[in-house]
N, C-alpha and C positions, 0 to 999 in steps of 0.2 A: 602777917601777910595782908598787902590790901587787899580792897574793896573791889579794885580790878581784877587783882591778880587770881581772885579767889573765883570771881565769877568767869575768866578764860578756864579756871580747872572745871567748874561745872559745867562748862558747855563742850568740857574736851571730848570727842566721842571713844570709847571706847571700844576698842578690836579684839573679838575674839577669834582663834584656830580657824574656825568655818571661813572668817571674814581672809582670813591669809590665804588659805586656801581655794579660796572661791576662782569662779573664770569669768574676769574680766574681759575678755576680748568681745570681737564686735558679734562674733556667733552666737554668746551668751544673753544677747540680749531677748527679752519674750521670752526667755525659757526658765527652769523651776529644776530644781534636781527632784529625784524620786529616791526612794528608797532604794537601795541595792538588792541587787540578788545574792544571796548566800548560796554554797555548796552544800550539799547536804547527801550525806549517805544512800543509795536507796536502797538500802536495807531498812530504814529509820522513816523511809514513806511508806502511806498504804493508801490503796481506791478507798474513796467513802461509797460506804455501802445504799449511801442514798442517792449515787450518782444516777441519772433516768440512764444514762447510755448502759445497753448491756451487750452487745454485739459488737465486736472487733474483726474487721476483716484482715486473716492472717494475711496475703501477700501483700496488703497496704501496710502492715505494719512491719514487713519487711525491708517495703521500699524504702521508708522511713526511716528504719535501721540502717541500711546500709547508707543512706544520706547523713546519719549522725556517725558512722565510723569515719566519714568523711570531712564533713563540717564541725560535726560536733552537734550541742545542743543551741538553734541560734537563738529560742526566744525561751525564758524560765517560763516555770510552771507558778503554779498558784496554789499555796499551802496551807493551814491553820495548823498552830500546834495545840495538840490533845494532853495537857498538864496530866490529866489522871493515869494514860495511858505511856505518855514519855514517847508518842508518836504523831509523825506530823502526816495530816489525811489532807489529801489531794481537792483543790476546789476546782480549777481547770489543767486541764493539761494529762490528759492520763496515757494519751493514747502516746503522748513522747515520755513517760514513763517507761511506758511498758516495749516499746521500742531502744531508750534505752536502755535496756537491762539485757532486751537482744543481741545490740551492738556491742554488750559487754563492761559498760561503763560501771564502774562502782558508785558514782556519784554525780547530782545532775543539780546547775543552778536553779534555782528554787525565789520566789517574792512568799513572805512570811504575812497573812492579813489575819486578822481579826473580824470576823464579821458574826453575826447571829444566826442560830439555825435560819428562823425564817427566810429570810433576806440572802443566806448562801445558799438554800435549795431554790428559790425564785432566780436567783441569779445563774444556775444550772441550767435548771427549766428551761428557761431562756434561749439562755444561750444553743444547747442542744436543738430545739424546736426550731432555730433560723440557721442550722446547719444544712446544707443542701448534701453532703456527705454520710449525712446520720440517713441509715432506712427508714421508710415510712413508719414500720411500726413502733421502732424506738421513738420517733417523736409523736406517732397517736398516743401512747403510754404518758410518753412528758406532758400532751396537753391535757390528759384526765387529771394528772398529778396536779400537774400548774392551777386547773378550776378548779381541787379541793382545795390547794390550798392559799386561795382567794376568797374562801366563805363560799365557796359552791356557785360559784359568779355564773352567768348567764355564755352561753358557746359565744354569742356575741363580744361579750367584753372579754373573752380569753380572746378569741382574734386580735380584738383591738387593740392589746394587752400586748405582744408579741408581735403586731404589724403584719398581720398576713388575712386573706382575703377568708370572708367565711366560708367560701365555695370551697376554697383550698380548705382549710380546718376539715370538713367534711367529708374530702377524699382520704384525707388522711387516716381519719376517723373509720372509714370505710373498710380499710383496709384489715380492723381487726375480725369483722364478721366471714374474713374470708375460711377455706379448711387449713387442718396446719400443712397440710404439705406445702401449700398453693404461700401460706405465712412461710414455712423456711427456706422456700426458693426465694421470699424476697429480703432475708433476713440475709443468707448470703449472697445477694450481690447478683442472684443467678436472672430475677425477673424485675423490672423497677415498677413502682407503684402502677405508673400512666400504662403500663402492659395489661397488668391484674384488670383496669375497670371497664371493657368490656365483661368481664365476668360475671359481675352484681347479676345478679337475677335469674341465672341459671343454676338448674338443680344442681347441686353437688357435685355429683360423680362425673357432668359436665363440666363443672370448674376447674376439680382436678386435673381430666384427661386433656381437655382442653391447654392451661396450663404446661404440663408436660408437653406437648406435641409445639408449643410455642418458645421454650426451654430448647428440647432436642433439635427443631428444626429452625431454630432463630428466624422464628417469621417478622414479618415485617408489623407495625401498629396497623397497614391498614386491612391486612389479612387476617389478623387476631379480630379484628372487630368485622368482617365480613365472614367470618366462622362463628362469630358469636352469634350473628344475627341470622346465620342459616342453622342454628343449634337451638335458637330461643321456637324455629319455626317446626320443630323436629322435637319437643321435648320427648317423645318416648323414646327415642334414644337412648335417657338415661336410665332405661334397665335393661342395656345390654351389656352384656361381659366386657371386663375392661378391655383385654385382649382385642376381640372385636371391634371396639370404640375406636382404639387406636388405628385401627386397618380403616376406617371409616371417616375418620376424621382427616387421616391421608389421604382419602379418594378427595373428597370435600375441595382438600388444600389444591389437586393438582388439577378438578374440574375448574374452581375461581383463578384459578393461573392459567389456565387456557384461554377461558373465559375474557379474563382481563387481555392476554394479546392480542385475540381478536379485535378486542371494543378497539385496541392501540393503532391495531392495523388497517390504514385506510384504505381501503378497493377505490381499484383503478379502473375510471369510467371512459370507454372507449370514446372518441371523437364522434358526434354526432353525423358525422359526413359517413364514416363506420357502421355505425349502427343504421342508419338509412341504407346505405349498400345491401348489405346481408339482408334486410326485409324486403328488397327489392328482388333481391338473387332468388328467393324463396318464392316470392310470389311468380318471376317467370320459371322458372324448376314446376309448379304446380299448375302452371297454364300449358306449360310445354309436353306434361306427360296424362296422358290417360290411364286413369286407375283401374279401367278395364283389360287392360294391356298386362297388368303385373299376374303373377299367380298371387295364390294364395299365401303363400309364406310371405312375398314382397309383401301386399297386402297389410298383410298381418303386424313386420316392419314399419311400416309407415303406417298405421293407425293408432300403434304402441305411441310414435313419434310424435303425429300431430293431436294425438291425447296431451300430451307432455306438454306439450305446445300452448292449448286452449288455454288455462289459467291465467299464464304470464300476457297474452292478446286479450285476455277480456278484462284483467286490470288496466293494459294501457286502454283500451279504451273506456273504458267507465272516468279514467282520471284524465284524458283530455277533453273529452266529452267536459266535464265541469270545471276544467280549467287549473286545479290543481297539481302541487308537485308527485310527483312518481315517489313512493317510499320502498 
């Protein structure tokens, strides 16, 4: 062989299966294949027991189910497998898990990684804690976990760490000092975090009843927090009978809802050509009749009347006298 011949074989590139198989066209360009998803039993997965999420709301995971008897499963989950154990434990994706197995499915496509505890519980963490679906207290939980284990890092650098505001960290935060009842209405679904924090700083057995009475009568945020602040002003309240509390806490609601229509409802102020007339009408009415003329009961009417009267004439004039408006 020549010297040419020999150096066209070296430079001949060689093709391998991938390279035959590859996609050529103009779509393929800027892209990367990934790793496939595999089928995998769900008999043969399991939740990892360190996942932060611990609460699943069943009619979400309903709806979810019956979206996968439909569609199916559209995005895999995310798995390590466990050599020792001969099972593969769940790194995301649980909640289409456990919806499929609802919808019946024997088997769900699955991405197989390898990562290291650390690094797949912070990737949890994480992930969990920028859910706006997860309850507050599942993710106040995530962020304790997430600052052990960062070396006990500062509530600052866990914010920073997760991209959420420190204000926000600490409402979240907030949320566990609550009682449990006041924690299981927000575990399912029944009160949202921003409901709970008029709460903060009220005794207890106000937190609770309060709570419930927000629950059963789906008040509004700005009623919750106009209850809260006529309850902070009221603290002996909180040792009265629940029973009682409840009946009291409804008067409350229906006094600030009357309250609030009024402030809503603007009084209709007569035409000043009006209200001149009738002061005028009155003052010939009282030139026109002699108070010596009536009996005693007349009398007695019309000094009831122009009693009633005095008040509202000596504000007007105190307030035009100084030039001011009439309130």
């Amino acid at each position: 062989m020549s010297e040419v011949t020999a150096a066209r074989t070296t430079r001949r590139r060689r093709f391998t299966v991938d390279d035959l198989l590859a996609d050529t066209s103009p779509q393929a360009r800027g892209t990367r294949e990934l790793a496939e998803a595999r089928e995998i039993a769900i008999d043969r997965i399991e939740p990892d027991p360190e996942q932060p999420r611990r609460s699943f709301d069943a009619e979400r995971l309903e709806e979810l189910a019956a979206s996968i008897r439909l569609q199916g499963v559209l995005q895999p989950i995310a798995v390590r497998y466990d050599a020792a154990r001969d099972r593969y434990v769940i790194i995301h994706g649980e909640r289409r898990w456990r919806a499929a197995q609802l919808a019946g499915l024997t088997a769900i496509p699955a991405i197989v990684r390898e990562v290291s505890q650390e690094q797949r519980l912070i990737q949890q963490l994480m992930e969990n804690i920028l859910r706006e679906d997860l309850n507050a207290l599942d993710r106040a939980a995530a962020l304790r976990r997430l600052k052990q284990q960062l070396g006990d890092a500062s509530w600052e650098q866990v914010a920073e760490a997760v991209g959420i505001k420190r204000s926000r960290l600490f409402q979240l935060l907030a949320t566990e000092k609550l009682p449990e009842p006041v924690q299981e209405a927000i575990r399912r679904g029944r009160l949202s975090e921003k409901q709970t924090r008029p709460l903060h700083g009220l005794p207890e057995p106000l937190q609770v009843a309060l709570a419930q009475l927000a629950e059963g009568e789906r008040l509004a945020q700005a009623e919750i927090e106009r209850l809260a602040r006529a309850l902070r002003a009221s603290p002996e309240l909180a040792t009265v009978p629940p029973a009682e509390l409840s009946a009291r806490l409804r008067v409350l609601v229906q006094e600030a809802s009357t309250a609030s229509r009024r402030r809503r409802t603007p009084r209709a102020s007569p035409p000043v050509s009006e209200l001149v007339a009738a002061v005028e009408r009155v003052r010939q009415l009282l030139e026109m009749i002699d108070p010596r003329a009536l009996d005693d009961a007349e009398q007695q009417v019309v000094a009831e009347a122009v009693q009633r009267l005095g008040p509202a004439l000596r504000r007007w004039r105190a307030v035009l006298q100084r030039g001011d408006s009439v309130v």
